[in-house]
C-alpha positions in Angstrom: 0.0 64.1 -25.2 0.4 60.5 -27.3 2.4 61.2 -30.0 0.3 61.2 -33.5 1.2 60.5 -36.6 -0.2 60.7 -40.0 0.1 58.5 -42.5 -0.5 59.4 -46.4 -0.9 56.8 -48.6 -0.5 57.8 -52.5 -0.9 55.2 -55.1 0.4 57.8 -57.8 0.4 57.1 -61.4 0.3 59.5 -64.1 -3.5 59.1 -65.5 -6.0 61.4 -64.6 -7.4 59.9 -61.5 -4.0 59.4 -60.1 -2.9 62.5 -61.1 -6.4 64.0 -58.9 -5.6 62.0 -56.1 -2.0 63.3 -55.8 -3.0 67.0 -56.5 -6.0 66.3 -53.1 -3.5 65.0 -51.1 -0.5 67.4 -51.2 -3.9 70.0 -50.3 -5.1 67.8 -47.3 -1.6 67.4 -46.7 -0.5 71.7 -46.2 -3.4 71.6 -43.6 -2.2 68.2 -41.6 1.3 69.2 -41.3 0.7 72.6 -39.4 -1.6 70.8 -37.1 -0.5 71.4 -33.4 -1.5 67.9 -32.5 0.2 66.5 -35.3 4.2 65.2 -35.1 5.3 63.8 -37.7 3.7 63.4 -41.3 4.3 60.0 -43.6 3.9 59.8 -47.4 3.8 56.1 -48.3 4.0 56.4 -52.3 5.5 54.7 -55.6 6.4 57.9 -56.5 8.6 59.8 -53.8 10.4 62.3 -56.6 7.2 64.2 -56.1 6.9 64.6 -52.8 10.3 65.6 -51.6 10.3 69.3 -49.2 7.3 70.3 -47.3 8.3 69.1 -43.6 7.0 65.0 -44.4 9.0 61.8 -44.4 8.6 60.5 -47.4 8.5 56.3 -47.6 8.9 54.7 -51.2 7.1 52.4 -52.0 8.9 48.5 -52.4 9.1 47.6 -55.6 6.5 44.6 -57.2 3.5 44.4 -56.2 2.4 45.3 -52.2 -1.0 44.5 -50.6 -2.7 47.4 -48.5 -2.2 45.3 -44.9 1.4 44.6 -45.0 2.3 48.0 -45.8 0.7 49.9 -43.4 2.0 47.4 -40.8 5.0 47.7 -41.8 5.6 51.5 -41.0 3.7 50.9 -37.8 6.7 48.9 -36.9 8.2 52.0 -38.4 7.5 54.8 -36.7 5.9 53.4 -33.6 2.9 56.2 -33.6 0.6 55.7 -30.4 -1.9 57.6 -32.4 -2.4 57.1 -35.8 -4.2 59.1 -38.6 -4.4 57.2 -41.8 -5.7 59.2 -45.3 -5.7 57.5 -48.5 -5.1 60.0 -51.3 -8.4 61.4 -52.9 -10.0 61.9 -49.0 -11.0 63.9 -46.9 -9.6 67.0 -48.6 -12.8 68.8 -48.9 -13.3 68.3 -45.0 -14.2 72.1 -43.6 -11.4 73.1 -41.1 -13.2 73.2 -37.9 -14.4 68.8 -38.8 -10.5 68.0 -39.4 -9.6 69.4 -36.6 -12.1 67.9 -34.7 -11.2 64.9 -36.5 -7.4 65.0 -35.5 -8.0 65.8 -32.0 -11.1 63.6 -31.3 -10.1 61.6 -27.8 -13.5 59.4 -26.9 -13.1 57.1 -23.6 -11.8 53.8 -23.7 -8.9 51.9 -24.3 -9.2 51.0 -28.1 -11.2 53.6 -30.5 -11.4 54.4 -34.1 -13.4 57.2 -35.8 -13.7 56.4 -39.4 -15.3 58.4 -42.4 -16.8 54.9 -43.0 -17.6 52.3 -40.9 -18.6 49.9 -43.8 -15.8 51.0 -46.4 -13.1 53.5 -44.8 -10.8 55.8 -46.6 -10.0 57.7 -44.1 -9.4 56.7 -39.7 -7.7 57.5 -36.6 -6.5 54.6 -34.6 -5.8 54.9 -31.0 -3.5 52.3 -30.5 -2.8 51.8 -33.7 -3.6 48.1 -34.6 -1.3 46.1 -37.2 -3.5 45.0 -40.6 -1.1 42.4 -42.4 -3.9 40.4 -44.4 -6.1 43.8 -45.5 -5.6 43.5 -49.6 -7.2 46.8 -48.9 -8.5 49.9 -46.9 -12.0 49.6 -47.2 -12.4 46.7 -44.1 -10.6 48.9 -41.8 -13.9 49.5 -39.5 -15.3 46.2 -39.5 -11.6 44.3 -38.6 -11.2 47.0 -35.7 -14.5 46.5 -34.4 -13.9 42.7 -34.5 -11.2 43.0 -32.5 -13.1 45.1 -30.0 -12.3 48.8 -30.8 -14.9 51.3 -30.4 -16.0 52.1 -33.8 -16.8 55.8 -34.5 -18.3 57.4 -37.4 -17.9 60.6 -38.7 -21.7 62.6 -40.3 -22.1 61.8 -43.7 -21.3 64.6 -46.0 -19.1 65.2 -49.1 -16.7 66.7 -46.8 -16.2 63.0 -44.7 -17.5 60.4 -48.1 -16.2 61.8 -51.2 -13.1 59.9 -52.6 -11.6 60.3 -55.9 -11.6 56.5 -57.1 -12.8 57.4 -61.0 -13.1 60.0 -63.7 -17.1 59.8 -62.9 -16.9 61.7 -59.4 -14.4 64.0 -60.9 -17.1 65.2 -63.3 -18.9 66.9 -60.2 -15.6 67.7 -58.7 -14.4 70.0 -61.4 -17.9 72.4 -60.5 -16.3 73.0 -57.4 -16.2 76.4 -56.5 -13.2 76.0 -54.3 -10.7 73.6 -55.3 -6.9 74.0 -54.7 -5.1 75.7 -57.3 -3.3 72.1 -58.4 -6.3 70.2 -58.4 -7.8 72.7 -60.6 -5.3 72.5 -63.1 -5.4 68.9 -63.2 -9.2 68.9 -63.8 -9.1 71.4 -66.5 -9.3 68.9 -69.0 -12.4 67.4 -67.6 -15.9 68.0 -69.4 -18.8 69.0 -67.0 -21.4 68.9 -69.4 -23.4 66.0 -68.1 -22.4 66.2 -64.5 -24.3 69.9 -64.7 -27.2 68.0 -66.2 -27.3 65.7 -63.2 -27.5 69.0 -61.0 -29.9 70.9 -62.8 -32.1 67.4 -62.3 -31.9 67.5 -59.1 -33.3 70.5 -57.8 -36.0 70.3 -60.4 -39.2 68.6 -58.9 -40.8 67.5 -62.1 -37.1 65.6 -62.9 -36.6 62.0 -62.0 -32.7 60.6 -61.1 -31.6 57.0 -62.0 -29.6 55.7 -59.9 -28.1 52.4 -60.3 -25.0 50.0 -58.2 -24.1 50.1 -54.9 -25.9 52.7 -53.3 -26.1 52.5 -49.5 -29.4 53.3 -47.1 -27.8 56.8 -45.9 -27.7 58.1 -49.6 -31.0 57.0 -50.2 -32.7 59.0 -47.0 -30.1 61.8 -47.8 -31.5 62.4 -51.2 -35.0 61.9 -49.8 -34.4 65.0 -47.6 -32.4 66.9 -49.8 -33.0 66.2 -53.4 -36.1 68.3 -55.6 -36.5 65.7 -58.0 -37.9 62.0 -57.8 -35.3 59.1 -57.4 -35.8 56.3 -58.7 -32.7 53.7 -57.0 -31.7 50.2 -57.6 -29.1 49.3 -55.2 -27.3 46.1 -55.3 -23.8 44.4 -54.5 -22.7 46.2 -51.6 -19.9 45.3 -50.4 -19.0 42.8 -53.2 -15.4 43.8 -53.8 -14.3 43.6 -49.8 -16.2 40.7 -49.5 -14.7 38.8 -52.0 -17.7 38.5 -54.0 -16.7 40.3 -57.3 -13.4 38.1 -56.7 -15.3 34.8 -56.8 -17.5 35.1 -59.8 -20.3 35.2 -56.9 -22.0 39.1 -58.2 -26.1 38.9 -59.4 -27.2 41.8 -60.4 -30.7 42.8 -61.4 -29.5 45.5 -64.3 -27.3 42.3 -65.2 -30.2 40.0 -65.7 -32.1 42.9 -67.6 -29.1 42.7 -70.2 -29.4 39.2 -71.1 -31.6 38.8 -74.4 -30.7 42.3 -75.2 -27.1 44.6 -76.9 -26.0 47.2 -74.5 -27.4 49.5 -76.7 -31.2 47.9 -75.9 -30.2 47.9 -72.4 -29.2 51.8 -72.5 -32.1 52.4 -74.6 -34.6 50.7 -71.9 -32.4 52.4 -68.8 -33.0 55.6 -70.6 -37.2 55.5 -70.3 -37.0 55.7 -66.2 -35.7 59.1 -65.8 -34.0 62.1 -67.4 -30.7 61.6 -66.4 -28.6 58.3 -64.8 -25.6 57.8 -62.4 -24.2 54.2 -62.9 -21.9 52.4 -60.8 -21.3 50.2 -63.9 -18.9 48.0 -62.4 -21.8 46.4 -60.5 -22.5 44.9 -64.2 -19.0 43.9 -65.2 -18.8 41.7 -62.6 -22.5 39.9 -63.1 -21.1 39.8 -66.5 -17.7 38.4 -65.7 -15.5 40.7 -67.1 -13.4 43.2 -65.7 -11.3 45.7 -68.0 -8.0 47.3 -66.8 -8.2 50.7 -64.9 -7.6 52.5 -68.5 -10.2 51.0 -70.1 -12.9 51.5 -66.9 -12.2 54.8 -67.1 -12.6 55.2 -70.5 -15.9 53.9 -70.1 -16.6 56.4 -67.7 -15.4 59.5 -69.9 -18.0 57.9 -72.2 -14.7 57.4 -74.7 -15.6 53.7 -76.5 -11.9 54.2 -78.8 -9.8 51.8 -77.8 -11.8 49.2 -75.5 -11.3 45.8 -76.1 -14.4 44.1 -74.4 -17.0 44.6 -77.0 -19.9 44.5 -74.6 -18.3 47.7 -72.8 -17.8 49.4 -76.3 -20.8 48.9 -77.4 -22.2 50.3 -73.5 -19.9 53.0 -73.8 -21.2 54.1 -77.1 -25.0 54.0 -76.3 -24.6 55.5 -73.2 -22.6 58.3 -75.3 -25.2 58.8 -77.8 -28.4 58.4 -75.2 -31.2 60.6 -75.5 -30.7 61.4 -71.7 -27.5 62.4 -69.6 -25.6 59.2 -68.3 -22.8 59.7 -65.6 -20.8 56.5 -65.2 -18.0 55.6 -63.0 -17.7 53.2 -59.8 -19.0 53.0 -56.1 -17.4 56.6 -55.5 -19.2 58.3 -58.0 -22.9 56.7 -56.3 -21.6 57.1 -52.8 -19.3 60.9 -52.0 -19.9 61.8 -55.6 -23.5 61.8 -55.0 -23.3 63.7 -51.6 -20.7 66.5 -53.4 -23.9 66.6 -56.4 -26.5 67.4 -53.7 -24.3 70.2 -51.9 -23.3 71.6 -55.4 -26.9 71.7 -56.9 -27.9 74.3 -54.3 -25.2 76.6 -54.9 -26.6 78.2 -57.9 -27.6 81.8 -56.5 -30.8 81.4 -58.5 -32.1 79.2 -56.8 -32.8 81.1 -53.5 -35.7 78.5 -52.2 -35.4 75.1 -51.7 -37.9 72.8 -52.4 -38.5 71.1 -49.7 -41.0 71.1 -46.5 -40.0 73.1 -43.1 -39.3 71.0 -40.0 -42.1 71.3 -37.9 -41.7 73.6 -35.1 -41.7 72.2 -31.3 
């Protein structure tokens, strides 16, 4: 058999997010190293104190400032894998046992494959040869550099299981309802209010509800929800892509919610968002960039625990605030949160025992 190896990649940090991400991966990462089809396990991370024991070779990260590409080619060079599974931390944990394993062992025909979780924006992949990334500033354009170099591109069913990815406190909102979670993810979201987040799941299985949902949400949400959802959506999706692309970089993002805040305070703008439904799921970071500002990962997040103390941009304080103090439920946070955060929503509003039939028509027998 090739020999396969896995590579981890934790970006750390002590804040909640990075303490969530840390807590999926060490629970993602008991299941990987017992694989039979797995060799040898690789934790890239800045902080390697915490990841010392448990059968993994643990790679600290260089010190300064490293981009995603170089990296990951670097310990390529490394350990020489001739099959490679990459996770970032905050995927594919929730992945049922019998889809990792078919995941890890997945062997389609050809000479050069991949099977991503997502073609368009991957956080998780296995490369068969593995194929050296030096310029990626990130994951996310894993599929579409592979396929332009003529892999076979692969891609996992869409579920929360193969989309969600902790990215902001927004997604970890639903997360924390999670029946199941690993005892030290638990304990990490502890501290997390659901309050909202339950709001957003009692509206969807309610067909006299409406959703908002606003950012980048992509075609396969939109049919999922159509299938799967009680209530009515009502979606504006926009800037896809617009960080990989270089978009959000350049000053280059338009945004329609963006050009509905100019002539009014964030507080108008929440006010008006607030008349289209009865509860909202923002990707606001769709808006920061039309507006041309983009706070520190402290401050984002903040913004999406709906916490205005302490923000310096006064447009996002005064966002924050409103969406606070809205006469409807708003759940903010970035592309995660309207992409696998959305998915994990529409698998956790049907749990509720209560709720026995779902509203939706039967298939149409043949």
């Amino acid at each position: 058999m090739p020999r396969t190896v896995a590579f981890l990649f934790d970006s750390g940090g002590e804040d909640l997010v990075g303490r969530a991400r840390t807590a999926s991966a060490k629970a993602l990462l008991r299941r990987i190293v017992t694989h039979p089809q797995v060799d040898e396990v690789v934790v890239a991370t800045p902080r390697p104190e915490a990841w010392m024991g448990g059968g993994v070779e643990v790679e600290p990260d260089p010190p300064g400032p490293w981009a995603f590409g170089a990296r990951f080619s670097a310990l390529i060079r490394k350990f020489r894998p001739e099959r490679l599974l990459y996770f970032s931390a905050g995927s594919a944990f929730l992945l049922p046992d019998p889809l990792l394993d078919r995941f890890i062992t997945a062997a389609p025909t050809g000479s050069a494959y991949a099977v991503l979780n997502n073609f368009y924006s991957t956080d998780f992949a296995l490369l068969a040869p593995p194929a050296a990334l030096g310029d990626l500033t990130r994951d996310n354009p894993i599929g579409t550099r592979l396929w332009g170099a003529g892999y076979a591109c692969y891609e996992l069913p869409r579920s929360a299981g193969t989309q969600f990815d902790i990215d902001t406190p927004g997604e970890l909102q639903f997360l924390a309802l999670h029946p199941s979670l690993p005892p030290e993810l638990r304990d990490v979201l502890a501290v997390v209010s659901t309050a909202r987040a339950q709001q957003v799941l009692e509206v969807l299985v309610d067909p006299e509800k409406e959703l908002v949902l606003l950012g980048r949400i992509g075609a396969h949400l939109a049919h999922h929800l159509e299938r799967e959802a009680a209530c009515r959506t009502r979606i504006l999706s926009e800037e896809r892509g617009m960080e990989s692309s270089g978009r959000a970089e350049r000053g280059a993002v338009r945004s329609l919610v963006g050009a509905l805040a100019h002539g009014r305070t964030a507080t108008e703008l929440v006010e008006l968002l607030s008349q289209f439904g009865d509860a909202v799921v923002w990707d606001t970071r769709v808006l920061m960039a039309h507006l041309g500002f983009w706070p520190p990962p402290g401050e984002r997040f903040a913004s999406d625990l709906l916490d205005p103390t302490g923000l310096t941009n006064p447009v996002l304080r005064e966002l924050t605030a409103a969406c606070a103090g809205a006469a409807v439920p708003f759940l903010l946070g970035g592309h995660a949160l309207v992409s696998g955060g959305m998915y994990l929503a529409l698998e956790l509003a049907w749990t509720n025992a209560d709720r026995a039939v779902r509203f939706r028509p039967l298939p149409f027998p043949d």
